[in-house]
N, C-alpha and C positions, 0 to 999 in steps of 0.2 A: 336557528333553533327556535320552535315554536313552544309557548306553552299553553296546559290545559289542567284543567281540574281534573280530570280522569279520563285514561288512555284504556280503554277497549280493544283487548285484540281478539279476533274472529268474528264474523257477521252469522252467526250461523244463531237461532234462535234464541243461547242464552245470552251471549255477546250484545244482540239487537235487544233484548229486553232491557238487560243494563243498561244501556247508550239510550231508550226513550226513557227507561224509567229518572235517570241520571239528569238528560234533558230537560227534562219535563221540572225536576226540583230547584233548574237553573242552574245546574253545571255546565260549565263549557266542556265540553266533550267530545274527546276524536275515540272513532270506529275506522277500526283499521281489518281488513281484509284483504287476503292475498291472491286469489281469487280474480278474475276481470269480473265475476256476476256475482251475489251472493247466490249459497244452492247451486252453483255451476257444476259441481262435480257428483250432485245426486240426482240421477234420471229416474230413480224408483220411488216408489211411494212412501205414503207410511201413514200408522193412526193415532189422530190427537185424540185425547182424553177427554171425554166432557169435563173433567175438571178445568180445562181451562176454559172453557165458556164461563165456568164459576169464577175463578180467580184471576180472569184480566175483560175489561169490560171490554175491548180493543176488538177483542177475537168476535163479538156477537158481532160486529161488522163486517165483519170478513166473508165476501162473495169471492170463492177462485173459481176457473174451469172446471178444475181436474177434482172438485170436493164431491162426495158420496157419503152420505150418515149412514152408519150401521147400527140397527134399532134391531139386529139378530144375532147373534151368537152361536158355531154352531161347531159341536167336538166329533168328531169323526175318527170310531175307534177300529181299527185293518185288522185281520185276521192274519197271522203267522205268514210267511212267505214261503212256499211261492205264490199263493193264493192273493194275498194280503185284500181282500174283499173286506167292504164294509160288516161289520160282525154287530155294532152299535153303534148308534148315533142319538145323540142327545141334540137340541135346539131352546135357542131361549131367549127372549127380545127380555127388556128390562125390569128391572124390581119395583113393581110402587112403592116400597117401605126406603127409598133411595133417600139419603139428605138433603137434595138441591134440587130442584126442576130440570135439569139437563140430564142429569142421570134418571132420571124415571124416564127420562123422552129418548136417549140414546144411548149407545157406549162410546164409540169413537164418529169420527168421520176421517176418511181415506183423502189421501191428497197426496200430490207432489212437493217435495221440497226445491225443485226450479221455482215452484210459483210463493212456497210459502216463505221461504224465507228473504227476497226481494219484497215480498210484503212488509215483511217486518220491518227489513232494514229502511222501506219508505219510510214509515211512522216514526220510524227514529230521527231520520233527517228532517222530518218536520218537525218535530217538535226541537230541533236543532239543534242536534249532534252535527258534526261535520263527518264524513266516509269517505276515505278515502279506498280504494281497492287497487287489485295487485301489488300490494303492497308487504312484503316479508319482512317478518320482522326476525333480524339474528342477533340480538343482543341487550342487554338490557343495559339501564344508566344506573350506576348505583350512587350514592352519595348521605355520607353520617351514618353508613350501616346498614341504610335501607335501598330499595328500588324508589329509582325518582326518572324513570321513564325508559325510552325504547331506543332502538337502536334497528334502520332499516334495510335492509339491502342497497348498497348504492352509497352509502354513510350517512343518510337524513337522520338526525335525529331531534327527537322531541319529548318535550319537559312535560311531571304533572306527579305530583305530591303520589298519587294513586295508582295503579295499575289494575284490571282486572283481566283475567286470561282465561280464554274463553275458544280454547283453539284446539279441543279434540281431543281426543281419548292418547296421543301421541304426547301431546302438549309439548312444544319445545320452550315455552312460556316456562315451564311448571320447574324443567330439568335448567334451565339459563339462571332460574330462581335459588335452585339447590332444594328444592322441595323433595325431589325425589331424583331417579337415573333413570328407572324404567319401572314400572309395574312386574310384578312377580308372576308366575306362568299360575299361580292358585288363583290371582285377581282378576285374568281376562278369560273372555270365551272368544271365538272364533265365529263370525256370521258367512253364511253363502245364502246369495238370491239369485234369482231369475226374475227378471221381470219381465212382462209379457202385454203387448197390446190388445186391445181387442174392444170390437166396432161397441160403442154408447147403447146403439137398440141392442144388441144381442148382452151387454151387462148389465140394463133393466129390466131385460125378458130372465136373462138365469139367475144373476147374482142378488137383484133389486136391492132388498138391505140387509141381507146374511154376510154384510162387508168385511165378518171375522170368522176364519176357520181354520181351525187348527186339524192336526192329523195323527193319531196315536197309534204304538200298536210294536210289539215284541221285536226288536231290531232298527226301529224306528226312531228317529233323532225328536220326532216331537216336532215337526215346521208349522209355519202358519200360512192361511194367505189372507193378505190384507188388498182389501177392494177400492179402488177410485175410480170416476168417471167414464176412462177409455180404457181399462188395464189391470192386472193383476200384480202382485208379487207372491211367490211363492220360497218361504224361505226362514232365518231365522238363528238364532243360538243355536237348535237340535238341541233342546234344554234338558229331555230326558238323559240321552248319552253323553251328553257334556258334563252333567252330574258325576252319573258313573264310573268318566274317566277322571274324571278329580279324584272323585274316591278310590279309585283303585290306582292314581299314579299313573296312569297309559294315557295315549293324544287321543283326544276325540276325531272323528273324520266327519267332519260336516259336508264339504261335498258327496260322500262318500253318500251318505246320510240323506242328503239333498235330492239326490238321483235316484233312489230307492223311492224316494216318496213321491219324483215326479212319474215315474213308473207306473205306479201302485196304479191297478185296474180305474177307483174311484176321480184316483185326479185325472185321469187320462179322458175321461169320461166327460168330466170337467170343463177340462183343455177343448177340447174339441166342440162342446156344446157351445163353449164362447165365442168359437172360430179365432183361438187365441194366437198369435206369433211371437216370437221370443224375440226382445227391444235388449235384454243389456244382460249380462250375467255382474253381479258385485261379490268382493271375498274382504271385508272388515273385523276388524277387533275393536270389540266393546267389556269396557272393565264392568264386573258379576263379582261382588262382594256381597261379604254378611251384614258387613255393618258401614259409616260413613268413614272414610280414610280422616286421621288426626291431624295428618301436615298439609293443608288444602290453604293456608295463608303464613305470609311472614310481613314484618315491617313493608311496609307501602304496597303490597301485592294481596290479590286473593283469586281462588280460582271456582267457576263453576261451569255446572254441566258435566259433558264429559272427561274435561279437564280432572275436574272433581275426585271421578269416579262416584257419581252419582246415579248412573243407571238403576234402575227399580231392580232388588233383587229376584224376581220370580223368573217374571215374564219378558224381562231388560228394555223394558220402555223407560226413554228418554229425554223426549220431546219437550214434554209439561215439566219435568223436574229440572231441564236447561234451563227455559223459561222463570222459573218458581227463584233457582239458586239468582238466576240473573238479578232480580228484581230486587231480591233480597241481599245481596251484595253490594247492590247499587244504594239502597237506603243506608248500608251500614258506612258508604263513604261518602254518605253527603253529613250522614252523625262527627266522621273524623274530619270532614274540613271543618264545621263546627266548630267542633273544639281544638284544633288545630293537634289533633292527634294521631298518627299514622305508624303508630309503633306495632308491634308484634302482637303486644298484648292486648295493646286496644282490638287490633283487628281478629283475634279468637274467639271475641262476641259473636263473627260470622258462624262460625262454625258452630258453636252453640245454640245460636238462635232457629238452624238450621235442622239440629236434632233433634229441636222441639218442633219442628215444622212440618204438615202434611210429608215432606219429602222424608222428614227422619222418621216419622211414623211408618212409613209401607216399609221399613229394612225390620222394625219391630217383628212382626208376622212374618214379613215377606219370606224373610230365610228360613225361616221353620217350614211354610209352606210349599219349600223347594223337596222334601223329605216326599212330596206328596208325586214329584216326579221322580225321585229315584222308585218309587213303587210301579209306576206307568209301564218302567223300561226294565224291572225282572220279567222276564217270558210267560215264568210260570204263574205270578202274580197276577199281571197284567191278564192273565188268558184268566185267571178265577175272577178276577175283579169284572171282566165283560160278560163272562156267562153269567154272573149275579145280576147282573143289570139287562141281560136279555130275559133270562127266566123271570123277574121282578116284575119286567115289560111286560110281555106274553100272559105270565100268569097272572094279571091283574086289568090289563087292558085290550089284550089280545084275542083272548080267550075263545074263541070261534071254532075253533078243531076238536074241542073237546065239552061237555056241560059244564057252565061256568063254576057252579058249586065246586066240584071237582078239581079243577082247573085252580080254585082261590085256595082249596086246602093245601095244596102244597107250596104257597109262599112261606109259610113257616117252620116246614123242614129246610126250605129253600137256604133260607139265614142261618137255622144252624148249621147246618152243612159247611156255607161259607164263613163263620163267625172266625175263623183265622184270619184271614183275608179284613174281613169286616173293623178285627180289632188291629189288624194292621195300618190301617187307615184311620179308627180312633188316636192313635198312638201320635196322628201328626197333627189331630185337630185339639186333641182336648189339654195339650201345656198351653197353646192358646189360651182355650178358655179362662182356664186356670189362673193364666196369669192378668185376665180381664180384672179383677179384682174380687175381694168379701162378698159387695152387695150384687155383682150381678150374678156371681155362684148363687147364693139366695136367690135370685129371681129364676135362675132355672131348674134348684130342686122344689123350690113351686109348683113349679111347669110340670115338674115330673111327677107331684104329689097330686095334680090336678087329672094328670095325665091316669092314674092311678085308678082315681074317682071317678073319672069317663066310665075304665073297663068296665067297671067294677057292675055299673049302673048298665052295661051293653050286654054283659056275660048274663046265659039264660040261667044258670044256677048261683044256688046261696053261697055265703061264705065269703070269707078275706084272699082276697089276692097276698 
């Protein structure tokens, strides 16, 4: 029986953050994966955040093959089926009003998780965590109440005040705990992908950095495709009808969903410009909550990532929030060898500290602005929300088929017209605002008293608006 200050199970991004951040404060530290590679069981891509460029200095190092930055954004809304043609399309590289230099510079960059998370798990072992792989763990050690280490396949087992679990959206970590038995069928959503090769010159002639695209449109699950080096993926929650069927109690069909959208005239177009081949199909479950789950630690144990159920609730990105939970977990047990504290209570810091945390902020917003996808996927919605956005277009920048004058006066029958639709969409933004606080409400009926005093000075006749 060996022992350690803190036992790591999973190598998968938030695990390996743990294990270097834990290393690095001079824990002895085992990372345990079961696995022969880290990332051995994921051949598809996926896009990091430019927040972590911000939030771990680690990453601005990071040279892989398979990375591609995406400095474009770009929504692509289908026409009804059977048609499902491009009806609008929106694009948009980054905001300069961003908080950090990385996001004015990018959104994501595409990568493979074969390459990234061996990455990681390098940096951890240098900084000297010990890793062992293929390694299962079925059992925990319990001792005075608490978890006081692991239990392996084979009967190895090994000591350490601490546990952190770090093993997937299944967690056997989590259920061996008594934290939970299973996730409830309202907490998870269901992903399909396809992932697809396709030759390096032919995805910097079509793709270049448009690395994110999503797909909307009346029947539509809502997929995205995320871009890397040699490859696509095309896939996702199908967030729009995964909503829908929550709310209505009926199974979403994301393959179902999936095939519709590789279909659709647009990606076909796509596919083929790429000279794309189909490399893997994947079908996972990832937990989609409103808010952060309560029981995510007990005496000697904590859990992050997708163990957590920490997925971003919008868009179920979960990369950066593995990462984030990892690090953060890892600090709060080098506080409890400190004080030689490892009870329940001390460790609900984590969880706390966590809701205060970038990660507990985006569940703030984030679930409200899930409201924003059940509007995507009403038909008839979704079909008023895109002619408001083509006529907007057309009448405003388009304007060549007709005298512009002409052309510009009816964008304001335009809105009234659609001003259902319009205030259906207010309806998901402005509790938001609202709940921004006193003084920034102040700052935008400013804006709007300002706003006011523009017309006012624009408009050719007299009098008060």
């Amino acid at each position: 029986m060996k022992k350690y200050d803190l036992i790591v199970v999973g190598a998968g991004p938030g695990g390996c953050t743990a294990a270097l951040t834990a290393a690095e404060a001079g824990l002895k530290t085992l990372l345990l994966e079961r696995a022969v590679v880290p990332g051995e069981k994921n051949a598809s891509g996926f896009a990091l955040s430019s927040k972590a460029w911000r939030d771990f200095p680690f990453i601005r190092e990071m040279e892989l093959p398979s990375m591609r930055y995406c400095r474009q954004c770009v929504a692509h809304f289908l026409s009804p089926p059977p048609e499902m043609e491009e009806r609008f399309t929106i694009a948009s590289g980054p905001s300069r009003r961003m908080s950090y230099p990385e996001a004015r510079d990018f959104f994501t960059v595409g990568m493979l998780r074969r390459e990234f998370d061996p990455y990681l798990a390098d940096l951890a072992v240098r900084a000297g965590a010990e890793m062992r792989t293929g390694s299962l763990v079925t059992g925990l050690v319990r001792e005075n109440g608490k978890v006081a280490g692991v239990l392996l396949e084979g009967g190895e087992e090994y000591r350490a005040p601490l546990t952190i679990g770090a093993d997937g959206v299944l967690s056997p970590v989590a259920r061996m705990a008594g934290l939970r038995e299973r996730w409830r069928p309202d907490q998870v959503t269901s992903v399909c992908i396809v992932d697809f090769s396709a030759p390096r010159e032919r995805m910097d002639c079509v793709i270049h950095e448009a690395g994110f695209q999503a797909f909307f449109g009346p029947g539509l699950g809502g997929n995205f495709l995320i871009a890397y080096a040699d490859g696509v993926h095309l896939g996702g929650p199908g967030v729009t009808n995964s909503l829908i069927s929550r709310a209505l109690r009926k199974r979403a069909k994301p393959a179902r969903e999936l095939l519709d959208t590789l279909l659709a005239p647009p990606v076909q177009r796509l596919l083929r410009a790429l000279e794309a081949e189909p490399r893997e199909w994947q079908a996972h479950c990832l937990t989609w909550m409103e808010s952060i789950p309560e029981e995510i630690s007990c005496a000697g144990l904590m859990l992050v990532g997708d163990a957590a159920g920490l997925t971003e609730p919008l868009y179920a990105e979960g990369v950066w929030q593995a990462m984030y939970s990892g690090r953060l977990a890892a600090e709060v047990a080098e506080e409890a060898l400190r004080e030689n504290d490892f009870s329940g209570a001390f460790l609900k810091t984590y969880r706390e500290r966590l809701v205060e945390s970038p990660v507990g902020q985006d569940f703030v917003a984030g679930a409200q602005l899930r409201q924003l996808f059940e509007l995507l996927g009403d038909p008839v919605l979704c079909g008023e929300l895109e002619e408001l956005a083509v006529d907007l277009a057309v009448h405003l920048l388009m304007s060549g088929q007709e005298p512009k004058a002409e052309a510009m006066q009816r964008v304001f029958p335009v809105l009234g017209e659609n001003l259902p639709a319009l205030m259906a969409v207010a309806r998901v933004y402005l509790p938001i605002f609202l709940r921004m606080g006193e003084e920034n409400l102040r700052f935008y009926i400013g804006m709007a008293k300002g706003l006011r005093w523009m017309l006012k000075g624009l408009l050719p006749w007299e009098g008060d608006l």
